[in-house]
N, CA, C and O atoms as a CHARMM CRD file, in Angstrom:
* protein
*
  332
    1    1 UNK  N     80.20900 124.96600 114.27300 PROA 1      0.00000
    2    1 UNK  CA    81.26500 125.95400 114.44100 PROA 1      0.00000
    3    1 UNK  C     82.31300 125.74100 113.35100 PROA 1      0.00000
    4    1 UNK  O     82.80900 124.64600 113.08300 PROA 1      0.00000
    5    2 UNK  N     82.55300 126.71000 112.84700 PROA 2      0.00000
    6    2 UNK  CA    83.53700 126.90100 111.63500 PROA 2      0.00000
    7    2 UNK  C     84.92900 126.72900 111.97700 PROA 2      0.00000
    8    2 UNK  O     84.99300 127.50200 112.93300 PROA 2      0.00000
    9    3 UNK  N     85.98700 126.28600 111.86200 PROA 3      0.00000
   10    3 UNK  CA    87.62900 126.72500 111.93700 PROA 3      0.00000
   11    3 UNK  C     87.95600 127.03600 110.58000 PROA 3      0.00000
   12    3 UNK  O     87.43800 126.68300 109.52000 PROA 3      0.00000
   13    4 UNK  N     88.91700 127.76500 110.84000 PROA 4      0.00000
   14    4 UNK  CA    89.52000 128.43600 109.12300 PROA 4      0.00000
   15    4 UNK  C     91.06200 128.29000 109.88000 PROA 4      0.00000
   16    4 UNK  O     91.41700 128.40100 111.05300 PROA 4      0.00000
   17    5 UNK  N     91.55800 128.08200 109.00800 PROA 5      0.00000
   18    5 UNK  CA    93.44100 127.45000 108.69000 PROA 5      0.00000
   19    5 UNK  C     93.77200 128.10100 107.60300 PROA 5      0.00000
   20    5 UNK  O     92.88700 128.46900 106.83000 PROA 5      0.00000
   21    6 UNK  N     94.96400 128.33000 107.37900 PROA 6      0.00000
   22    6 UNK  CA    95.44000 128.66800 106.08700 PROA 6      0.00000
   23    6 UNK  C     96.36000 127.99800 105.78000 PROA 6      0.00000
   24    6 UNK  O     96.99700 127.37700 106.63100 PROA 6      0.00000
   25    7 UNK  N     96.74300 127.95000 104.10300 PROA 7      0.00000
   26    7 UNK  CA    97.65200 127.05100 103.29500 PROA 7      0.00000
   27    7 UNK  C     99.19500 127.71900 103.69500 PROA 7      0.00000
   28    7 UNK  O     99.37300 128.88900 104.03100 PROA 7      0.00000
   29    8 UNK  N    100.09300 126.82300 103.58900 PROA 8      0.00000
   30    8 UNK  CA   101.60000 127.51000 103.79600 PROA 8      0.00000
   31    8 UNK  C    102.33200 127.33800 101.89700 PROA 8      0.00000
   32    8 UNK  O    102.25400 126.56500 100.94200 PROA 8      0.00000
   33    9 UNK  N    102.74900 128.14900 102.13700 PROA 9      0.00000
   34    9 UNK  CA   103.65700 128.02400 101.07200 PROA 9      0.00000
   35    9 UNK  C    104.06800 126.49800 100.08500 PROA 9      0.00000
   36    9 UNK  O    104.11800 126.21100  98.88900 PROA 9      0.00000
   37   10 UNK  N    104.27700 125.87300 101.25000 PROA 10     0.00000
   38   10 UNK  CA   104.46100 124.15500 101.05600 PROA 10     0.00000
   39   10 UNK  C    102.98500 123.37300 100.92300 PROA 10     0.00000
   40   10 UNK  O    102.88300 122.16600 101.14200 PROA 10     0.00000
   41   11 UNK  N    102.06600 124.06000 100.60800 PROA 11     0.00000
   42   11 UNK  CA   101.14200 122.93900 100.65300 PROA 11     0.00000
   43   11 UNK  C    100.34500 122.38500 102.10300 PROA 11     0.00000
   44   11 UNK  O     99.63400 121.38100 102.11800 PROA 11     0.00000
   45   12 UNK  N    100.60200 123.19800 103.22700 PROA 12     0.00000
   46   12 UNK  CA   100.43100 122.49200 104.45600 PROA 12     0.00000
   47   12 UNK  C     99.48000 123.50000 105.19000 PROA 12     0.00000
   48   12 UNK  O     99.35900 124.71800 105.32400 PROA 12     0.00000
   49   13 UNK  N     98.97800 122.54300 105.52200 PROA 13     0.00000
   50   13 UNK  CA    97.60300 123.34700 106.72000 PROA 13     0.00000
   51   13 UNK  C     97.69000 122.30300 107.83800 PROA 13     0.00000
   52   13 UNK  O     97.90300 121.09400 107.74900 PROA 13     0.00000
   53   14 UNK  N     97.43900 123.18900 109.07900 PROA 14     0.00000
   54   14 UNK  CA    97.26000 122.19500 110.34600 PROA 14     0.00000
   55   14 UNK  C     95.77100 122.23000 110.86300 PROA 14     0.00000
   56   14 UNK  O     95.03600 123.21200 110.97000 PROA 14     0.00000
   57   15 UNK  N     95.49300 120.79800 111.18100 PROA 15     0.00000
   58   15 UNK  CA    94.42100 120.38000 111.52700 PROA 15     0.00000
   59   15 UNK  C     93.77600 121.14800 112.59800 PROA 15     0.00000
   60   15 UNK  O     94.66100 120.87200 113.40900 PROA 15     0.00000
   61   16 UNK  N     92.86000 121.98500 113.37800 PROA 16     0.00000
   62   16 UNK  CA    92.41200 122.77400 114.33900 PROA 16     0.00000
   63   16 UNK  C     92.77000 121.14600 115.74200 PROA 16     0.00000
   64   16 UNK  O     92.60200 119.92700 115.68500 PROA 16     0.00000
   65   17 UNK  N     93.17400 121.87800 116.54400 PROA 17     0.00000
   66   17 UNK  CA    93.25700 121.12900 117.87000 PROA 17     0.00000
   67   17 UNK  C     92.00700 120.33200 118.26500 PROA 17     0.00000
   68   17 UNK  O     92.06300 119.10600 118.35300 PROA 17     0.00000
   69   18 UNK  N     91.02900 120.92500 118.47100 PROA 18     0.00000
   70   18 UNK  CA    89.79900 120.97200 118.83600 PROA 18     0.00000
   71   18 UNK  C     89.31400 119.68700 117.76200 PROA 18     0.00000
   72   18 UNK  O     88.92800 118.63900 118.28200 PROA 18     0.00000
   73   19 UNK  N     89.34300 119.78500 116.52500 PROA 19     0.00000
   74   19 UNK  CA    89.01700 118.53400 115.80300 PROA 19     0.00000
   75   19 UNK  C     89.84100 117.29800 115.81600 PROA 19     0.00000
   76   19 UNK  O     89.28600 116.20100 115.75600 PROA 19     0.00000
   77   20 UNK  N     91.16000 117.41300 115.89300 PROA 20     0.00000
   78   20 UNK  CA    91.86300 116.54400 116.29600 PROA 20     0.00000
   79   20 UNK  C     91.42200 115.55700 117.74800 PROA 20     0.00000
   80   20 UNK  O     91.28700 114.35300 117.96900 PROA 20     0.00000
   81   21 UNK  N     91.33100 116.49600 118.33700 PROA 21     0.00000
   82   21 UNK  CA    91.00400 115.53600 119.53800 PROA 21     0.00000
   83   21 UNK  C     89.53400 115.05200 119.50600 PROA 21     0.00000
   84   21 UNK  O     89.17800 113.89000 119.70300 PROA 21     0.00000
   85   22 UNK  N     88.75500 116.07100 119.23800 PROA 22     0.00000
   86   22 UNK  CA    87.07600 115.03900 118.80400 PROA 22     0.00000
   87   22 UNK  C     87.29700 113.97900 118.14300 PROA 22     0.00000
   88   22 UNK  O     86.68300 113.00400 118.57700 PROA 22     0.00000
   89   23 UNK  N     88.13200 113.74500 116.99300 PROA 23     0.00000
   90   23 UNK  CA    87.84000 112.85000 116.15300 PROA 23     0.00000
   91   23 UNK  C     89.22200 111.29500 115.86100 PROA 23     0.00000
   92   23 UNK  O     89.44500 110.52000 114.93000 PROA 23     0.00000
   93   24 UNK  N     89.85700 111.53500 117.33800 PROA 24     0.00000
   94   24 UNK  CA    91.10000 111.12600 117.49000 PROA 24     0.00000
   95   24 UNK  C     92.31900 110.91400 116.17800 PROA 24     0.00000
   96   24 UNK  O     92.99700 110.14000 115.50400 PROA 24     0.00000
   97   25 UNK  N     92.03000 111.93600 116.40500 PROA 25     0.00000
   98   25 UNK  CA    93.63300 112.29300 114.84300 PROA 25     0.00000
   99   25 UNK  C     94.54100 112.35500 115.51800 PROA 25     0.00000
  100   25 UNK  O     94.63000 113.23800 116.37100 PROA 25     0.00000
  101   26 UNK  N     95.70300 111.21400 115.28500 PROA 26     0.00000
  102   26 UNK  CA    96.70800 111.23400 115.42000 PROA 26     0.00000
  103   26 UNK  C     98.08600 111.50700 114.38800 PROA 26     0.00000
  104   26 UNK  O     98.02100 111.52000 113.15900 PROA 26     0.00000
  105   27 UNK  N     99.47000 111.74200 115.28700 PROA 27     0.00000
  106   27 UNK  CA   100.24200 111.60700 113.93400 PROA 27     0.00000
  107   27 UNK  C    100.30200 110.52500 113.24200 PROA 27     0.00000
  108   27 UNK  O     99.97800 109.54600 113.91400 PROA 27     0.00000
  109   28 UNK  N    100.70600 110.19100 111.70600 PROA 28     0.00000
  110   28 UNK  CA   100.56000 109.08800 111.03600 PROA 28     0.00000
  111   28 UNK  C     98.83000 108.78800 110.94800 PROA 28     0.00000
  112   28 UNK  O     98.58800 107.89100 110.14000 PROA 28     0.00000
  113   29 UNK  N     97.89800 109.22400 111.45600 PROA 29     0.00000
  114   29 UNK  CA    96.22200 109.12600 110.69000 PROA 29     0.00000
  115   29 UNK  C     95.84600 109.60900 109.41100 PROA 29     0.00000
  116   29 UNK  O     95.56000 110.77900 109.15700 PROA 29     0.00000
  117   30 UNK  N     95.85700 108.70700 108.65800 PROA 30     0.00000
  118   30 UNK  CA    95.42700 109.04600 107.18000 PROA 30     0.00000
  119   30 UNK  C     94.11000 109.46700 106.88900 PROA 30     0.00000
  120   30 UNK  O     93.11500 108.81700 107.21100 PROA 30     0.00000
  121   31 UNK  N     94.09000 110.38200 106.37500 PROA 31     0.00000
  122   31 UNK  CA    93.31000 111.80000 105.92400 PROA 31     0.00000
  123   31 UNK  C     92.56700 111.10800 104.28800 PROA 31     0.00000
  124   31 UNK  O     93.27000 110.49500 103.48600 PROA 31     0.00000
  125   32 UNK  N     91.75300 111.25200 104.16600 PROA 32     0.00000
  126   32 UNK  CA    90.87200 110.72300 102.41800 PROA 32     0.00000
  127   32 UNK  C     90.30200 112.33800 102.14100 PROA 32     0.00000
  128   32 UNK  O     89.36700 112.88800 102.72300 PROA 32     0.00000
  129   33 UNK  N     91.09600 112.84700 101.16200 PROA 33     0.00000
  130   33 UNK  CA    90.46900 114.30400 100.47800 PROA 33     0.00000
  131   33 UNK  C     89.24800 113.67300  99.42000 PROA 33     0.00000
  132   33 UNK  O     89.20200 112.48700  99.09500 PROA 33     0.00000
  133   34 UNK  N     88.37800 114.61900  99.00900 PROA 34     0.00000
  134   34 UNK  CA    87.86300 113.95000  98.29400 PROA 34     0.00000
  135   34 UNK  C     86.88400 115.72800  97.78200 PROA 34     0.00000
  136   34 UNK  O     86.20000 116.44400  98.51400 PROA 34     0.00000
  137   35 UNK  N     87.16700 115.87400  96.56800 PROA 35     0.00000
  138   35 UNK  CA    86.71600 117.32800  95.91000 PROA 35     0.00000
  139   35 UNK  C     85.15400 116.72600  95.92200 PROA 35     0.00000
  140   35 UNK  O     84.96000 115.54100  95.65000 PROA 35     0.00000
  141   36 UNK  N     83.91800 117.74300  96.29900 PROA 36     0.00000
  142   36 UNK  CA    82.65800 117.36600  95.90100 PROA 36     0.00000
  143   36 UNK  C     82.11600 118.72800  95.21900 PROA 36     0.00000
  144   36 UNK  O     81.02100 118.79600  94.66100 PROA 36     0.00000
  145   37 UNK  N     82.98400 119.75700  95.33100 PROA 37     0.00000
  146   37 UNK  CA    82.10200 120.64400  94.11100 PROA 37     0.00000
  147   37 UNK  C     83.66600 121.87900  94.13400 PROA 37     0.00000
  148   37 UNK  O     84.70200 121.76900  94.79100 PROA 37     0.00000
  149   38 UNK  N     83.22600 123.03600  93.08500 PROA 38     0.00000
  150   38 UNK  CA    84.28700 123.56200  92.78500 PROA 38     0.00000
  151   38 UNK  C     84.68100 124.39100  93.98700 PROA 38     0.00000
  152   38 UNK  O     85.16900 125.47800  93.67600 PROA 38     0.00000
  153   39 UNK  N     84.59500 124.15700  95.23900 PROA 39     0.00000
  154   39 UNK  CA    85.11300 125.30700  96.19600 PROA 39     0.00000
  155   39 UNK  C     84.74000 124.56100  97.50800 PROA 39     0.00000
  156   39 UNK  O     84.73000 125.19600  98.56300 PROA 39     0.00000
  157   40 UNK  N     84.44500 123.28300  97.48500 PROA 40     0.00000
  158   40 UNK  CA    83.91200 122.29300  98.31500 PROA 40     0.00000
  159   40 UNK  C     84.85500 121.04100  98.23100 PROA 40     0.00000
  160   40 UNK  O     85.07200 120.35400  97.23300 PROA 40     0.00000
  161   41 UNK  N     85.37000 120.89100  99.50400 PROA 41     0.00000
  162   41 UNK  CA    86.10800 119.20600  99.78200 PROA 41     0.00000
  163   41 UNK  C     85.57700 118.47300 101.28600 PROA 41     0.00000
  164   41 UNK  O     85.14400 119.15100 102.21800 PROA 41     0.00000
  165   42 UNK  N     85.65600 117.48500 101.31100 PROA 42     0.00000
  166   42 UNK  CA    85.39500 116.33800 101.96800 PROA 42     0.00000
  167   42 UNK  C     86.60600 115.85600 103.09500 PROA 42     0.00000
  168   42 UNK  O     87.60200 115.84800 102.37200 PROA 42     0.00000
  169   43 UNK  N     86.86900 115.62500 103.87700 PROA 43     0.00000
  170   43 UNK  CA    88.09000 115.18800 104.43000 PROA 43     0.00000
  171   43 UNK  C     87.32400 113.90200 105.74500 PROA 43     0.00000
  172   43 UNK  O     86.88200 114.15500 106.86600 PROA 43     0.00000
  173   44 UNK  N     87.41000 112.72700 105.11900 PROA 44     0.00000
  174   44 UNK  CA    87.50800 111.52600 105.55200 PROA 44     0.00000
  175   44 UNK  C     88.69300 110.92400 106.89300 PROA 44     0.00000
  176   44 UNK  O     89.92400 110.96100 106.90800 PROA 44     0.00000
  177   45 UNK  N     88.03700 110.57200 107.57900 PROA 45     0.00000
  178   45 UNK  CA    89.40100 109.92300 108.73100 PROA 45     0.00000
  179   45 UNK  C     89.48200 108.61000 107.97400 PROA 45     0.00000
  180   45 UNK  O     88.41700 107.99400 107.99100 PROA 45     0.00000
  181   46 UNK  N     90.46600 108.02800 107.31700 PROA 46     0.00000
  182   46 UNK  CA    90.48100 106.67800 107.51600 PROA 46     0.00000
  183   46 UNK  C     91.00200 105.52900 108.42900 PROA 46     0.00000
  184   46 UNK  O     92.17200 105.16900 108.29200 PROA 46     0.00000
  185   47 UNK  N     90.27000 104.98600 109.27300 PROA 47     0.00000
  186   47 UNK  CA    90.42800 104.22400 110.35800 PROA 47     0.00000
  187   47 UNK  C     91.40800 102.59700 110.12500 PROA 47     0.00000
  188   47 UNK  O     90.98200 101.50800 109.74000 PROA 47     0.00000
  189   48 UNK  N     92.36100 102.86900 110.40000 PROA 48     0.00000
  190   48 UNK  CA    93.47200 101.49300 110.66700 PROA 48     0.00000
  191   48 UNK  C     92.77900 100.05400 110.98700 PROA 48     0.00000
  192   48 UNK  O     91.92300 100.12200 111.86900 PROA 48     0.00000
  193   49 UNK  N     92.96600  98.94900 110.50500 PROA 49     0.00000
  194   49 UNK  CA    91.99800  98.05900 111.44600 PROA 49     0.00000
  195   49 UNK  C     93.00100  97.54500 112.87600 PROA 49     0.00000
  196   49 UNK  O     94.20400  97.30100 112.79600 PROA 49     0.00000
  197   50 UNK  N     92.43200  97.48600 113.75200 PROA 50     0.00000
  198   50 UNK  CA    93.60500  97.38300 115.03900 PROA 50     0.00000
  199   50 UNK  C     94.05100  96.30800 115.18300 PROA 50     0.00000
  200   50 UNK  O     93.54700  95.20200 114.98900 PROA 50     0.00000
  201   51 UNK  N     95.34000  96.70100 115.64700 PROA 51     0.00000
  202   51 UNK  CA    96.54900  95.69800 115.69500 PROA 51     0.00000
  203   51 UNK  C     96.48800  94.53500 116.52600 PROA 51     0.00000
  204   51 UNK  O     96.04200  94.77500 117.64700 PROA 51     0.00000
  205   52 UNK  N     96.76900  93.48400 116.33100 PROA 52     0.00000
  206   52 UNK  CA    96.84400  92.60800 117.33700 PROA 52     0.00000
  207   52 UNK  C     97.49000  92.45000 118.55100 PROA 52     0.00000
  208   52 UNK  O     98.70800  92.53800 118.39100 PROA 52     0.00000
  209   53 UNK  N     97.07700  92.19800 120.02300 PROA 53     0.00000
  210   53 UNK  CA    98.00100  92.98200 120.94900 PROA 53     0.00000
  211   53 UNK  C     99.08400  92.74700 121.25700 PROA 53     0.00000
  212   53 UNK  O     99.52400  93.40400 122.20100 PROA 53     0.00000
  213   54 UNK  N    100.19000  91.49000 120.46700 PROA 54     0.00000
  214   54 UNK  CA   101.28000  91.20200 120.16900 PROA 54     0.00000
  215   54 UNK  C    101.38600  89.84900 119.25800 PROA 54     0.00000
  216   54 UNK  O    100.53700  88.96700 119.12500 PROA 54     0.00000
  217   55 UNK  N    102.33100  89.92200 118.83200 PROA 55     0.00000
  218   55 UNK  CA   102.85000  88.47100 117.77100 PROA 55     0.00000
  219   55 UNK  C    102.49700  87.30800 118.61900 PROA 55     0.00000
  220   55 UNK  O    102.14400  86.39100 117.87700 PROA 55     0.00000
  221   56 UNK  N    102.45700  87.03600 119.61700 PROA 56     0.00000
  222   56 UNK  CA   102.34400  86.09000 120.17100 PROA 56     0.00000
  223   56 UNK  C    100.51400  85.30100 119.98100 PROA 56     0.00000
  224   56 UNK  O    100.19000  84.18600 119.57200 PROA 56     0.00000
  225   57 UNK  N     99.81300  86.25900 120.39500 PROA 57     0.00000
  226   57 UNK  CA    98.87300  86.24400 120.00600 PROA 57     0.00000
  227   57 UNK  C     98.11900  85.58000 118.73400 PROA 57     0.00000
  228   57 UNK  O     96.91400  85.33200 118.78300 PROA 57     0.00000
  229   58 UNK  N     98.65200  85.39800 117.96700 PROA 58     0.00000
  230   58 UNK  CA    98.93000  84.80700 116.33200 PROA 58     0.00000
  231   58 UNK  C     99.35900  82.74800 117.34000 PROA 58     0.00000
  232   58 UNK  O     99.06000  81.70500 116.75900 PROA 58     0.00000
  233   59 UNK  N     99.74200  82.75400 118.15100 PROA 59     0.00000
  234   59 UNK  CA   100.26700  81.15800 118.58600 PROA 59     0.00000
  235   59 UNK  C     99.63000  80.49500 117.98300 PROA 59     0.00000
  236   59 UNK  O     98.68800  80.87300 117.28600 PROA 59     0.00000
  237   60 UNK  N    100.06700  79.19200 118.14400 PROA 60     0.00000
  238   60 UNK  CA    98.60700  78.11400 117.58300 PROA 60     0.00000
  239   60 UNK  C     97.57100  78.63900 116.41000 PROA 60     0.00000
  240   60 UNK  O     96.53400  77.99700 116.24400 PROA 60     0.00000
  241   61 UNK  N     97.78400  79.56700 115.75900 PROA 61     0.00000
  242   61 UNK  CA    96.35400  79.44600 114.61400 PROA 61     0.00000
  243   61 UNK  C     96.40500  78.81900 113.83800 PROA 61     0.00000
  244   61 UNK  O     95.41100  78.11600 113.65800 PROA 61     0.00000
  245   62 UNK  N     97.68800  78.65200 112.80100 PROA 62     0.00000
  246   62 UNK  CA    97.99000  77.59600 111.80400 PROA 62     0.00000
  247   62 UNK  C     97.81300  76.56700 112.31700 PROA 62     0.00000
  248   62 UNK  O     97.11500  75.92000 111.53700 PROA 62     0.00000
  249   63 UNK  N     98.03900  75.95300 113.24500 PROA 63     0.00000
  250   63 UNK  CA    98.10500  74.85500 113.64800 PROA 63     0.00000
  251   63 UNK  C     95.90900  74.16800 113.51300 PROA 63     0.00000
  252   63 UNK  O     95.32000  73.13700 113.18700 PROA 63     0.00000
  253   64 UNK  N     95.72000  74.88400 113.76700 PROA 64     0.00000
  254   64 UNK  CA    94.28600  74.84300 113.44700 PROA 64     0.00000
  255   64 UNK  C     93.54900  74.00300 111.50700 PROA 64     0.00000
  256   64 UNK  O     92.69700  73.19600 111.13700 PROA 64     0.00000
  257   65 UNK  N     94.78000  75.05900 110.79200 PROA 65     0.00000
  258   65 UNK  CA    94.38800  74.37300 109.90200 PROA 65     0.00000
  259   65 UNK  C     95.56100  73.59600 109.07800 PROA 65     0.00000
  260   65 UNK  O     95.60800  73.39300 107.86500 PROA 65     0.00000
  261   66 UNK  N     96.37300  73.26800 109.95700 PROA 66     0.00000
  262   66 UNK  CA    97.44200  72.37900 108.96300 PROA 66     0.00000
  263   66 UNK  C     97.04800  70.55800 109.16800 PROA 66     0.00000
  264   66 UNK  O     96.96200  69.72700 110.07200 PROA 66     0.00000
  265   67 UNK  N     96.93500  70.62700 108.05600 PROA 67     0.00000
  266   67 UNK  CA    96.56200  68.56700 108.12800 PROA 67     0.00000
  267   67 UNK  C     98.31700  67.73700 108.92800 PROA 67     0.00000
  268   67 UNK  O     99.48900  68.11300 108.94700 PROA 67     0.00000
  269   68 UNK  N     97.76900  66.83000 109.32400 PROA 68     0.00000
  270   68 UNK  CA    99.13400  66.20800 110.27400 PROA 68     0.00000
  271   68 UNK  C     99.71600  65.13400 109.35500 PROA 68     0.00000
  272   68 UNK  O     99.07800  64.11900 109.07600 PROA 68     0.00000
  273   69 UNK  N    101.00700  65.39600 108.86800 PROA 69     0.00000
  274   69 UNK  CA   101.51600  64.84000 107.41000 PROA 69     0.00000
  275   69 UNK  C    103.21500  64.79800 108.03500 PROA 69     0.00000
  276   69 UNK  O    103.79300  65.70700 108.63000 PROA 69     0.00000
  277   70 UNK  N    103.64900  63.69300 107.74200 PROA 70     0.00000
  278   70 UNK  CA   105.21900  64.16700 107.76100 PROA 70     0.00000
  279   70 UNK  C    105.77500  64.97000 107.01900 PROA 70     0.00000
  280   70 UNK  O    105.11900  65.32300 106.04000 PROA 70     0.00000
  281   71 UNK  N    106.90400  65.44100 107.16300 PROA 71     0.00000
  282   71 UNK  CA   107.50900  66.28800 106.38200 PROA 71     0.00000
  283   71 UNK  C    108.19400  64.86500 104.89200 PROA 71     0.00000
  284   71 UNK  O    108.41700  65.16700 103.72000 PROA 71     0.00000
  285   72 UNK  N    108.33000  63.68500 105.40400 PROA 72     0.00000
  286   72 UNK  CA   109.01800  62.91500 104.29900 PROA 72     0.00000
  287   72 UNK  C    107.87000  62.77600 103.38400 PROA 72     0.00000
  288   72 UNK  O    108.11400  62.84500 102.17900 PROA 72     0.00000
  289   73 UNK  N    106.14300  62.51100 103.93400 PROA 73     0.00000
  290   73 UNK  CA   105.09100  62.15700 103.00300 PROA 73     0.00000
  291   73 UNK  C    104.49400  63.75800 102.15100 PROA 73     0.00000
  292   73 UNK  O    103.69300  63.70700 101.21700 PROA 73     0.00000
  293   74 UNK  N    104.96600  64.85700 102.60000 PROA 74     0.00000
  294   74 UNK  CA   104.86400  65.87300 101.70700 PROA 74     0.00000
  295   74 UNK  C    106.19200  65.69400 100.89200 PROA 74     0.00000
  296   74 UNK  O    105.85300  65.85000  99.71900 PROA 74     0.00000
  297   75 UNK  N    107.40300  65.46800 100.93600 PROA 75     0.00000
  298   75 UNK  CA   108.25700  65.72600 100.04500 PROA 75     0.00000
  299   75 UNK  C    108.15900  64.35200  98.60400 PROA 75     0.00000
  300   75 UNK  O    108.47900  64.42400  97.41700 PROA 75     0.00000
  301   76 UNK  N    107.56900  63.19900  99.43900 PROA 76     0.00000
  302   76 UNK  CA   107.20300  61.57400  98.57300 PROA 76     0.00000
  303   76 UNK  C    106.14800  62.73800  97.75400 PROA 76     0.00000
  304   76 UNK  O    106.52100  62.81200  96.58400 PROA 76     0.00000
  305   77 UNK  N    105.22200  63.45400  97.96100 PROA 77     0.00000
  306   77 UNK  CA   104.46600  63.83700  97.07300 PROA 77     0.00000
  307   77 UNK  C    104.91100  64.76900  96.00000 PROA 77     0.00000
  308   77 UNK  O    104.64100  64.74600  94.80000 PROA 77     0.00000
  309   78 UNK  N    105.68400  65.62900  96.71500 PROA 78     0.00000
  310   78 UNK  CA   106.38900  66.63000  95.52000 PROA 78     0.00000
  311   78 UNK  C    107.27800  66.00500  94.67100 PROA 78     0.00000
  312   78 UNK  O    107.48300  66.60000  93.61200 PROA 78     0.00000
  313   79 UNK  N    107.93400  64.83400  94.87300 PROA 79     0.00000
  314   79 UNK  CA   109.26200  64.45400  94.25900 PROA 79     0.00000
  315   79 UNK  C    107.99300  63.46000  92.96700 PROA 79     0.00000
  316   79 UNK  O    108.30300  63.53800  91.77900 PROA 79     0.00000
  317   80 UNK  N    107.04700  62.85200  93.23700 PROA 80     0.00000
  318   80 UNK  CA   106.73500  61.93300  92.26000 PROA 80     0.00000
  319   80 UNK  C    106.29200  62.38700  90.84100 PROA 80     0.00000
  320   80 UNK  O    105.53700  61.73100  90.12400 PROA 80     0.00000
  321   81 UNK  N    106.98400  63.88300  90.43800 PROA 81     0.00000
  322   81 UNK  CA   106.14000  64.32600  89.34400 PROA 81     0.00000
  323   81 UNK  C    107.51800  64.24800  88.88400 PROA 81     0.00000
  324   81 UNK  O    107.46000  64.02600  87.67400 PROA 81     0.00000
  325   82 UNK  N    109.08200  64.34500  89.37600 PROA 82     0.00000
  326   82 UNK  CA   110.13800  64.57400  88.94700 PROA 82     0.00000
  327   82 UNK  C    110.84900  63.22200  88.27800 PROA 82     0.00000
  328   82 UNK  O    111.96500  63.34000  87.77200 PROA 82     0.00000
  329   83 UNK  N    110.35800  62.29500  88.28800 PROA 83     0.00000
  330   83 UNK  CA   111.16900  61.01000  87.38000 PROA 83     0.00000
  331   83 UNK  C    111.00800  61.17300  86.59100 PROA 83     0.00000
  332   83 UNK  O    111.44700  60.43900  85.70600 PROA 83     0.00000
């Protein structure tokens, strides 16, 4: 099934309802145009990778890979290039 839209003055066409919701287009969903012949375009959803379900979530990961060092035996290391 076909939809036809038209251009506004400004450059702007609205997405048909009906595709929006098939293809979950939201506001802020970035659109990839892409010309494939002279009267022919492409229009790509590009998909967000999803968010993590809060900052917290992130806890403990560094901790995973940080070696267990004092803070005085990292600074003994940085300072010995400075004499």
């Amino acid at each position: 099934m076909a939809d036809i839209t038209k251009v506004s003055e400004r450059g702007q066409s609205a997405i048909p309802a009906r595709l929006r919701r098939e293809h979950g287009v939201s506001p802020g969903t970035e659109l990839v145009w892409e010309a494939v012949g002279p009267d022919e375009w492409r229009v790509r959803i590009r998909r967000a990778p999803p968010a993590s379900p809060n900052p917290s979530a992130m806890r403990g990961f560094a901790r995973r890979f940080r070696a267990v060092r004092t803070t005085k035996s990292w600074m003994d290391e940085l300072r010995e290039g400075e004499e």
